[in-house]
Wavefront OBJ file of the C-alpha trace (Angstrom):
o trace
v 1.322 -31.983 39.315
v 4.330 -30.116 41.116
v 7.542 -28.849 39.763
v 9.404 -31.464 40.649
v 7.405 -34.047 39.606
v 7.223 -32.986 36.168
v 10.677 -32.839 35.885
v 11.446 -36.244 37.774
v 8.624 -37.455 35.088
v 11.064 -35.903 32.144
v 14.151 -37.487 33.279
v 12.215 -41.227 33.892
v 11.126 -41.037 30.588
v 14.246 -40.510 29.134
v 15.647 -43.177 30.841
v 13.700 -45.243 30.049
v 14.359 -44.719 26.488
v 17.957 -44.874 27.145
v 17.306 -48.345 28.734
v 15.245 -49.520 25.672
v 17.933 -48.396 23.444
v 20.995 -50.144 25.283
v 19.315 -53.112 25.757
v 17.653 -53.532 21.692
v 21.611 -53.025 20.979
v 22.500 -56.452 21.501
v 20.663 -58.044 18.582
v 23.105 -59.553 16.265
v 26.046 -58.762 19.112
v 28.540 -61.887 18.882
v 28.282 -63.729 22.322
v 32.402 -63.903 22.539
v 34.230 -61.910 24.510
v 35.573 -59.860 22.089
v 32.281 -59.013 20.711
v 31.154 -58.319 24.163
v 34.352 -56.358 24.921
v 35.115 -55.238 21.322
v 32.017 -54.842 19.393
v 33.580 -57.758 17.071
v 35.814 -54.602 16.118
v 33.179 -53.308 13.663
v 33.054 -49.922 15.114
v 32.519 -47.503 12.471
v 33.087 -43.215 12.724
v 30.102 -41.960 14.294
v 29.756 -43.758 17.001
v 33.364 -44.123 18.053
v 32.936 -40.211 18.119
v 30.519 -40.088 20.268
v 32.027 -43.414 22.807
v 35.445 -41.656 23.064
v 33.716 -37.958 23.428
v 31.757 -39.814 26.536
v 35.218 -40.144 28.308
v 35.767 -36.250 28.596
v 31.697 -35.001 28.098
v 30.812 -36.661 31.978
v 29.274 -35.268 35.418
v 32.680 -33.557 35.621
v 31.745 -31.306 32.793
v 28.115 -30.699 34.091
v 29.543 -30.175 37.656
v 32.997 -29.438 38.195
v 33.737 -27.494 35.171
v 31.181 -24.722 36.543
v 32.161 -24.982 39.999
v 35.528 -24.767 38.693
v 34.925 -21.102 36.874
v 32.775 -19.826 39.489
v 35.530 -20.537 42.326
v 38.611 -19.527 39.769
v 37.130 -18.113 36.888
v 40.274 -18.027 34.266
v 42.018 -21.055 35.931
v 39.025 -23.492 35.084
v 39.846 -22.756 30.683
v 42.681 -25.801 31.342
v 39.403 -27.780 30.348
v 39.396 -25.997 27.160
v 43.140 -26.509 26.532
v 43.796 -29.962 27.371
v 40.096 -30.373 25.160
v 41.405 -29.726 22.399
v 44.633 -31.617 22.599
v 43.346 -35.217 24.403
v 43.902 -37.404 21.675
v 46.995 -35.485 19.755
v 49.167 -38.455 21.093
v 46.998 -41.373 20.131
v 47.548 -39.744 16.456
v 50.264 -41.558 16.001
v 49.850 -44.337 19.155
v 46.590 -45.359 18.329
v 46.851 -46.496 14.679
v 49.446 -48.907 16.211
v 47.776 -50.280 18.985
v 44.533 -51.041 16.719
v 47.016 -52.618 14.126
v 48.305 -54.735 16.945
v 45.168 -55.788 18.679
v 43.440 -56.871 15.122
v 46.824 -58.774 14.253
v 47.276 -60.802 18.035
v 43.494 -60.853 19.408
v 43.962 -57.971 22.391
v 41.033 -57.257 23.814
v 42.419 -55.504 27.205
v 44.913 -52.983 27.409
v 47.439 -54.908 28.976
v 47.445 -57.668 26.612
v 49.366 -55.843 24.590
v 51.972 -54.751 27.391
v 51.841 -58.698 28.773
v 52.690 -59.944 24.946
v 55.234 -57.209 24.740
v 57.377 -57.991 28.193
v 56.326 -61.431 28.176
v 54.484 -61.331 31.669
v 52.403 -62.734 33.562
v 53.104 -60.241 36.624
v 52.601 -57.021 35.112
v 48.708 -57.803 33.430
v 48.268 -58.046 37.352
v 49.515 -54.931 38.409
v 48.185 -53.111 35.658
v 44.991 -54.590 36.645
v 45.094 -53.248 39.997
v 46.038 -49.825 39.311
v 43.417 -49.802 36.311
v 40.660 -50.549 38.718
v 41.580 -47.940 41.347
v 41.709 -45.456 38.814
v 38.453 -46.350 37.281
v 36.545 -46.872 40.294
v 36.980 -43.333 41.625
v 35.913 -41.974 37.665
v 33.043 -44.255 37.614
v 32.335 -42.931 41.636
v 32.572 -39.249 40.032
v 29.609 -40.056 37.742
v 27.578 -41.651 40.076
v 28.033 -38.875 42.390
v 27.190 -36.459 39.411
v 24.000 -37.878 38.863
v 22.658 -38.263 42.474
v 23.231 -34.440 42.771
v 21.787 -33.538 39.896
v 18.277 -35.187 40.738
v 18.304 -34.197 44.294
v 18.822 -30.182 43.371
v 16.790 -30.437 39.889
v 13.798 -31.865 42.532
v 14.947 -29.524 45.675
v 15.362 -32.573 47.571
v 12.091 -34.655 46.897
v 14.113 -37.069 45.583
v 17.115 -38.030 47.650
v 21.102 -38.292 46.826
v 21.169 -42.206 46.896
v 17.710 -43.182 44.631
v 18.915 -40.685 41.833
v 22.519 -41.815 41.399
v 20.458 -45.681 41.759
v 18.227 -45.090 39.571
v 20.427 -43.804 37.183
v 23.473 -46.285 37.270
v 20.878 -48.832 37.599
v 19.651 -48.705 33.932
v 23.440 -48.362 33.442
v 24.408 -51.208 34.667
v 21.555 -52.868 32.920
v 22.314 -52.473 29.452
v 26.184 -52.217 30.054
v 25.475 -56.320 30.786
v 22.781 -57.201 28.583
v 24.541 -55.781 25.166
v 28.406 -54.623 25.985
v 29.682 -52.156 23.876
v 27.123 -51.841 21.423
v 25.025 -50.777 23.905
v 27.173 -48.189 25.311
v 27.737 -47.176 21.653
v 24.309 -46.184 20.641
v 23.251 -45.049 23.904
v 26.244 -42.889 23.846
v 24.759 -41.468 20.702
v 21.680 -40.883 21.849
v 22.644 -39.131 24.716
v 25.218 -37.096 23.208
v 22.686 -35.444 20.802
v 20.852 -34.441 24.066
v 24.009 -33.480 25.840
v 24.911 -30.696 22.740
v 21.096 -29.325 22.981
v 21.199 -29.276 26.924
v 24.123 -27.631 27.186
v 23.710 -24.764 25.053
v 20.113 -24.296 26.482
v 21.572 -23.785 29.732
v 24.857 -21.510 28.307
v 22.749 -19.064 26.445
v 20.043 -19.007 29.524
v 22.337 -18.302 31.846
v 24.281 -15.486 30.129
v 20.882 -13.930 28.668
v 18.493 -13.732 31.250
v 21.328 -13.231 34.071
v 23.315 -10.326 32.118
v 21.711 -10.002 28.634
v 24.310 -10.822 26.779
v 28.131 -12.007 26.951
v 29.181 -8.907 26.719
v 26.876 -7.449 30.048
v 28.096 -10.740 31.738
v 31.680 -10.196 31.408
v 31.411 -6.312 32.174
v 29.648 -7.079 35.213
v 33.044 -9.248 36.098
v 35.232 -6.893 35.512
v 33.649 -4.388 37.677
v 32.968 -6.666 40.671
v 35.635 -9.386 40.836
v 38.206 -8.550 38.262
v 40.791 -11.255 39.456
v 38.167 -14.105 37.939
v 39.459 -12.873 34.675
v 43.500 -12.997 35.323
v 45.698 -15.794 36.410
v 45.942 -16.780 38.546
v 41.806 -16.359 39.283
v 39.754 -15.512 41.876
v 39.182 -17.806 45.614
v 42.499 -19.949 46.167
v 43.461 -19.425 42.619
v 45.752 -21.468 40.638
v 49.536 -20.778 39.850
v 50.655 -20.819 36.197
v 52.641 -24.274 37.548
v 49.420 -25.548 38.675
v 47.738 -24.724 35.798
v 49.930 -25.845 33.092
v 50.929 -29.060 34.666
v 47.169 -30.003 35.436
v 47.165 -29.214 31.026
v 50.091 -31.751 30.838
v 48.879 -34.311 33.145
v 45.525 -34.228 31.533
v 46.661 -34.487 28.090
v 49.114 -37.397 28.713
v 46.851 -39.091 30.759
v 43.668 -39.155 29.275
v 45.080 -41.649 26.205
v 46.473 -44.248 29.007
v 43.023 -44.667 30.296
v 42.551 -48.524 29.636
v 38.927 -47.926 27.919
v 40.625 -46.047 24.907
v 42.962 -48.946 24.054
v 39.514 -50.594 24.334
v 37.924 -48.404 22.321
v 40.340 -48.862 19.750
v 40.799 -51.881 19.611
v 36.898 -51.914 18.291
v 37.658 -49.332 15.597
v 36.500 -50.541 11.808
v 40.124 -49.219 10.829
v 43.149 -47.524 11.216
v 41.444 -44.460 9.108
v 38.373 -44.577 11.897
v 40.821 -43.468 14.516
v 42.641 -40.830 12.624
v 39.081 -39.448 11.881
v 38.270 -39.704 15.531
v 40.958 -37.562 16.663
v 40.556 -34.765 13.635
v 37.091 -34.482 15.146
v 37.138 -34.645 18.481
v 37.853 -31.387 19.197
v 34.491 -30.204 18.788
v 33.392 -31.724 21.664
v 34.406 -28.451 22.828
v 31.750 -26.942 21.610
v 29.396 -28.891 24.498
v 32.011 -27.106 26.891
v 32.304 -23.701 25.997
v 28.493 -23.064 27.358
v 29.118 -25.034 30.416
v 31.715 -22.909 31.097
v 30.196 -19.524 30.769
v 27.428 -20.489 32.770
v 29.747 -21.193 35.596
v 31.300 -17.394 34.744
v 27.550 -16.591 34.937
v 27.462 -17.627 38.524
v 30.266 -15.738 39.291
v 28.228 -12.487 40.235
v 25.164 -14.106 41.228
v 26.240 -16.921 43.114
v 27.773 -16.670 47.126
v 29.058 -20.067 48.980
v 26.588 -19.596 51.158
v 23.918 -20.416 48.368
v 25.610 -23.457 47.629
v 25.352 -27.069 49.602
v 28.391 -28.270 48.248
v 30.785 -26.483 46.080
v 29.681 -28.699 42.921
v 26.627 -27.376 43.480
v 26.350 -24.326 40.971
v 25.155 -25.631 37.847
v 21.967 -27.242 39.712
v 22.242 -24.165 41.794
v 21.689 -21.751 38.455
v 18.951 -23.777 36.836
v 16.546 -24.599 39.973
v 16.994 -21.124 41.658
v 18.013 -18.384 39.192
v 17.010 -19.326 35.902
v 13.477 -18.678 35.178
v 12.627 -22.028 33.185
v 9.500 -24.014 32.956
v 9.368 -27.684 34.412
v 9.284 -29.317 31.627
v 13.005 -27.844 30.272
v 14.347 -28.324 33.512
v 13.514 -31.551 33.193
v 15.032 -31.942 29.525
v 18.376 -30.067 31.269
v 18.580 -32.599 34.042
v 17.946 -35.577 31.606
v 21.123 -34.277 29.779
v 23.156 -33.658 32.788
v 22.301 -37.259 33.933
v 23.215 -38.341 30.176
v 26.657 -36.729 30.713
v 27.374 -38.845 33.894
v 25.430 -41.896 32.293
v 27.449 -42.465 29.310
v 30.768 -41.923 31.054
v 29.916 -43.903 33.743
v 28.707 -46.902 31.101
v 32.177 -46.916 29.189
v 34.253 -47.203 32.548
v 32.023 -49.875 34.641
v 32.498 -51.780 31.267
v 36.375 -51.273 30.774
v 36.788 -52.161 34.913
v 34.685 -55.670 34.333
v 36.864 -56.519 31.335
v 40.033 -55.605 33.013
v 38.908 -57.550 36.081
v 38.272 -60.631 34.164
v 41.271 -60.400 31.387
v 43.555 -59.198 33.724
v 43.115 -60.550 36.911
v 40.935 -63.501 37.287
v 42.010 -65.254 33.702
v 45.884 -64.689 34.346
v 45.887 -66.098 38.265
v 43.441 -69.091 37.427
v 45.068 -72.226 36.709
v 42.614 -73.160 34.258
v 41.882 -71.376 31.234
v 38.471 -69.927 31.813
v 36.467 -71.396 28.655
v 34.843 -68.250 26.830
v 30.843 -68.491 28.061
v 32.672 -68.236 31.509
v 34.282 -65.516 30.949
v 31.851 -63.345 29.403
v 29.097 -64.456 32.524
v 31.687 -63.215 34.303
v 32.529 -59.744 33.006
v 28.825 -59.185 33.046
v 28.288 -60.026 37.011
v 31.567 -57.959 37.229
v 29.957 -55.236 35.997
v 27.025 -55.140 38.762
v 29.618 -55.689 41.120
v 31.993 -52.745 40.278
v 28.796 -50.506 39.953
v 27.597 -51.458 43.005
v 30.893 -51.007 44.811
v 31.466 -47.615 42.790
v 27.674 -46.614 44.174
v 29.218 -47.173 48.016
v 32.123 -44.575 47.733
v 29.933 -42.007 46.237
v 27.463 -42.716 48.966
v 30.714 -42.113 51.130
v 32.515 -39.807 48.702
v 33.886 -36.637 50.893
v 36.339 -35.132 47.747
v 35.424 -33.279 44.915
v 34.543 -33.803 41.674
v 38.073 -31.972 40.403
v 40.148 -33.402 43.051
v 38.791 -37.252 41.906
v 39.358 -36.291 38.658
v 43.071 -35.404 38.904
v 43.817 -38.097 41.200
v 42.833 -40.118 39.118
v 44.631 -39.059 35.821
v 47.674 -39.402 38.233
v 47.226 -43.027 38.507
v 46.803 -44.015 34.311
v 49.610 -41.483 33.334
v 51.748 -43.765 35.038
v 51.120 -46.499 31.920
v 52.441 -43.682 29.571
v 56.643 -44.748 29.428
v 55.625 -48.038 29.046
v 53.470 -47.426 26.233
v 56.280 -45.099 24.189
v 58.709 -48.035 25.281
v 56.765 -50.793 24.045
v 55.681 -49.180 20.798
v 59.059 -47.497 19.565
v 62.176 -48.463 21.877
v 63.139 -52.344 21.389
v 65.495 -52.358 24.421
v 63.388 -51.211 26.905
v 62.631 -54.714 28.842
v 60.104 -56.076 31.950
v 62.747 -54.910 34.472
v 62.779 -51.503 33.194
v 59.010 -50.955 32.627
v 57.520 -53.042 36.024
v 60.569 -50.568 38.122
v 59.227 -47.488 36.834
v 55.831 -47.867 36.844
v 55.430 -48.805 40.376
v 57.916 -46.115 41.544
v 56.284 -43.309 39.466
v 52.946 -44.962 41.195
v 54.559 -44.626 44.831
v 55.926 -41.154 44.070
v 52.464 -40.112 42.506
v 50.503 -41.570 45.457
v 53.082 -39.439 48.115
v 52.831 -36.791 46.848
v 49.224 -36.695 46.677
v 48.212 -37.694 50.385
v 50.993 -37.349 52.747
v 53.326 -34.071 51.020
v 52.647 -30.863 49.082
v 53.772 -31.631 45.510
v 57.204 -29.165 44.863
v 57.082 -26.143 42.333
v 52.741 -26.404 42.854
v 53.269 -29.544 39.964
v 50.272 -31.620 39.374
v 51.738 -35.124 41.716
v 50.737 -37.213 38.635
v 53.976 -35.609 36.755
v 56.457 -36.080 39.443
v 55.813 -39.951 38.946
v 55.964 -39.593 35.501
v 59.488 -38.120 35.656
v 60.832 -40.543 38.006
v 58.925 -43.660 36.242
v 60.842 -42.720 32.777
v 64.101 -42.143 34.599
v 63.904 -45.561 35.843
v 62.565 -47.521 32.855
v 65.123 -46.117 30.645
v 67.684 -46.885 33.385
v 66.719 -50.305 34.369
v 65.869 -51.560 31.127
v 69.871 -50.304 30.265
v 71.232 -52.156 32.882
v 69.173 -55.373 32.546
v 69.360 -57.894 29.379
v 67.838 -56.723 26.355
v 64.768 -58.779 25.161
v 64.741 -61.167 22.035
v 65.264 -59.041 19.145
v 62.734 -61.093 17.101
v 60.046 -60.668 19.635
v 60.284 -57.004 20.003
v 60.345 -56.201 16.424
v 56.815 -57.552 16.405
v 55.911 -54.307 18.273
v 57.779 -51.815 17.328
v 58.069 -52.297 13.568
v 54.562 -51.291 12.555
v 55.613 -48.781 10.960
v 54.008 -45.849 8.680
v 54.162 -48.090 5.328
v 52.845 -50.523 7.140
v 50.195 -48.937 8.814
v 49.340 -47.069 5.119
v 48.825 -50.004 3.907
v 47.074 -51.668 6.729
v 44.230 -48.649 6.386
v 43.558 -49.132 2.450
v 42.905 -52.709 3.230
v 41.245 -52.053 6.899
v 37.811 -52.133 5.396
v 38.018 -55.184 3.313
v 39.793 -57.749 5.799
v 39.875 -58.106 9.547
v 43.810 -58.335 9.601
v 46.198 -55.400 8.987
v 49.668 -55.802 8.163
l 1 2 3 4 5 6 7 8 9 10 11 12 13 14 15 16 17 18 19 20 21 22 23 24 25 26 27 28 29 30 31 32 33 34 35 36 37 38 39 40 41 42 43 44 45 46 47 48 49 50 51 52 53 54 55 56 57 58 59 60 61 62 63 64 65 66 67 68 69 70 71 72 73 74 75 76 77 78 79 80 81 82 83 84 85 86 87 88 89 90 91 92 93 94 95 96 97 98 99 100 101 102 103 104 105 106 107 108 109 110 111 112 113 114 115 116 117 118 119 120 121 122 123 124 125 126 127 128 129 130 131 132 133 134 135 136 137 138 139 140 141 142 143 144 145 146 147 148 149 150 151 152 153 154 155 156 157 158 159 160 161 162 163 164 165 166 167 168 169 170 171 172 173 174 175 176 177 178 179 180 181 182 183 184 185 186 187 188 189 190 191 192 193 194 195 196 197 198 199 200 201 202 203 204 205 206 207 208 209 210 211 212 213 214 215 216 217 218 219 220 221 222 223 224 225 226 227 228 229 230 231 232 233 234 235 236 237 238 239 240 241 242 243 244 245 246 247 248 249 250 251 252 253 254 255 256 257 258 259 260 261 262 263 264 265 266 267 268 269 270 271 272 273 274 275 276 277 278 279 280 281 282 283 284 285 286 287 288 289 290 291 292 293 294 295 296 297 298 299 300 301 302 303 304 305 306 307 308 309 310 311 312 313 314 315 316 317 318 319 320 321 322 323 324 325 326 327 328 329 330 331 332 333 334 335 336 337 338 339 340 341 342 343 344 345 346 347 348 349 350 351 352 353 354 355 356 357 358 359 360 361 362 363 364 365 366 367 368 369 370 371 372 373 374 375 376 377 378 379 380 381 382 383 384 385 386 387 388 389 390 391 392 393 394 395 396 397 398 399 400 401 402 403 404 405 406 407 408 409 410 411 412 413 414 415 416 417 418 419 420 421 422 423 424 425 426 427 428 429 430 431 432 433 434 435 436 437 438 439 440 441 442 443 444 445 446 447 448 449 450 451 452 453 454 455 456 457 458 459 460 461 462 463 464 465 466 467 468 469 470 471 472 473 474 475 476 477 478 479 480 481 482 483 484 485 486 487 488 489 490 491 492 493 494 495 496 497 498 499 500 501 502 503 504 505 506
């Protein structure tokens, strides 16, 4: 048996397990929506862990993370910083929006925001921007995992029948068992994504250099800008670099599968736990990362097909690794991009269905409908998602920030609707769609000033405005906003003592 069928052999074994997994999941899985959606918010520690460490741990990491510190070096340790500080905000955001959900029934994101402003409208546009800012994440992963089988097989198998194959079991389980099934899935493969990517850190660093030490002395010696700001190739300017920490960190708890996510915690305590620990997902990228410093010396442009490239680039070509562990490696590369890529095709089918379809149909949709539907929404925002990266000409980083740029636009309304009664539908609907215009200019047709991450320009403008609009427009009933913004820390304290025992927290 060739190379590359051995290790094509590895990874279809381990996808099938994955698929075996996801799809036992749904046994004893309500057949609501909200245990479709919401895992009948049951969701306990360990796997909420391991769902909300699948939003950051994705082919990004396994792709553009490397690429990233090969083409920078120093630049690319924003990953590192933002890391560790993702879910900081949803310390105190989170506990409230779980609190929320459990007491009114949210099951999307913008149920809360559509309760809050009273709106019909703004599920709608929320809805829209969700989807475009999902659907180029969930292209990212797709596009992660065709690459990764064509260069772990040196082309035998092609682009388009690995990122299939591989969003194909996804999409399987994703609509047999919902949540649960990207839960323990998620578990699975993280296990195998902690293994896989030390394997490949230490590998690269040992038999490349012989230890960190070598690897970093050779560096120095050859391209000693790699190691200062602002890095080696284009480089990145401490403006670029600390705004793309910013955006990053503001943005990553507006993406609608976290209020998701949340919404399914056990308890109040579960989140709190969740973002004590999460940190040390870090750990799965601090190897990543020096193997793309690895390929800093021993890797030219010209070796490489495509700039995301050097990860498969190190393991096929310069490590010397049997079959059977490349195969292993590539399984947990795939796993990376698999688990991601579950979470957000599930989040887009929900927010399709909640959001869109349910609020513009005349009829109430009864709930067997509506779950069919997420489910069939699911194949069809997977398939859709499988088209652009078929098509996809951008990179892994520049999807990825794009991206961010779009969700951190939900952030003013979010601080608004949780802590500022005034702030009112004018206010929040004015500056989220300017912040999204200002974003989306900046982006595509002018250079963003000062070298600022576009995402942050909206930002600025979209608080300016809220705060602004929502002054010069009547204030909302003071009844109905007090709803929102008075869950406050005794309340919350006691919501988590009794979070175990009863299903609602006041």
């Amino acid at each position: 048996m060739n190379d590359w069928q051995i290790v094509s052999s590895i990874t279809g074994i381990y996808l099938l397990i994955v698929l075996i997994v996801g799809v036992s999941a749904r046994r004893g899985q309500s057949s609501s929506l909200e245990g479709y959606v919401s895992g009948g918010r049951s969701v306990g520690l360990v796997v909420l862990f391991f769902i909300m460490g699948a939003e950051i741990f994705s082919a990004f990491t396994f792709l553009g993370a490397p690429s990233e510190a090969n083409s920078t070096g120093a630049p690319s340790l924003y990953i590192l910083a933002y890391l560790s500080l993702a879910l900081i905000l949803w310390w105190s955001i989170g506990p409230r929006v779980a609190t929320l959900g459990r007491r009114y029934g949210y099951i999307s994101q913008a149920d809360l925001f559509a309760d809050r402003f009273s709106s019909k409208t703004l599920p709608i546009v929320m809805a829209v921007m969700s989807v475009i800012a999902l659907i180029p994440y969930l292209t990212i992963q797709i596009t992660g995992a065709g690459l990764l089988f064509t260069f772990a097989t040196q082309g035998k198998i092609p682009f388009w029948i690995g990122s299939l194959v591989a969003f194909g079991v996804v999409t399987i389980y994703v609509f047999t068992s919902g949540l649960k099934g990207i839960g323990w899935t998620n578990l699975l493969q993280g296990i195998l994504m902690l293994v896989v990517a030390w394997a490949i850190g230490i590998a690269a660093v040992l038999q490349l250099f012989g230890s960190l030490d070598g690897m970093f002395t050779e560096i120095q010696r050859t391209s000693p800008e790699h190691l200062l700001m602002p890095g080696g190739g284009e480089g990145w300017s401490w403006a670029a670099f600390s705004s793309a920490i910013v955006l990053s960190v503001l943005g990553f708890v507006m993406w609608p599968h976290v209020f998701n996510k949340s919404y399914s915690a056990g308890s109040n305590r579960t989140i709190k736990q969740t973002v004590v620990f999460y940190p040390l997902y870090a750990l799965l990228v601090v190897p990543i990362l020096l193997a793309g410093f690895a390929a800093i010396t021993t890797v030219s442009d010209s070796d490489l097909a495509r700039p995301d490239a050097v990860m498969s680039h190190l393991i096929v070509n310069l490590l010397d690794l049997p079959p059977i562990v490349v195969g292993l490696m590539l399984a947990g590369a795939v796993a990376a991009a698999m688990s991601t890529g579950a979470n957000l095709a599930h989040t887009a089918a929900s927010i399709v269905v909640r959001d869109f379809i349910s609020v513009v149909k005349t009829k109430k949709l009864k709930e067997s409908a509506a779950v069919t539907m997420t489910k069939w929404c699911v194949v069809l925002i997977a398939i859709l998602a499988f088209i652009l990266a078929i098509l996809n000409v951008q990179t892994i980083v520049q999807l990825f920030l794009i991206a961010y740029g779009i969700v951190i636009q939900f952030l003013p309304m979010t601080l608004a609707a949780l802590f500022w009664r005034r702030a009112n539908l004018a206010g929040v609907m004015t500056g989220m769609i300017a912040g999204l215009i200002v974003t989306i200019y900046f982006t595509f047709l002018q250079a963003s000033p000062l070298d600022i991450e576009p995402g942050l320009w909206g930002l600025a403008v979209n608080t300016i405005l809220l705060v602004s609009a929502s002054l010069l427009t009547p204030a909302m009933d003071r009844n109905h906003t007090s709803r929102f913004v008075q869950v406050n820390r005794k309340q919350q304290s006691t919501s988590q003592t009794r979070a175990d025992s009863t299903p609602l927290e006041t």
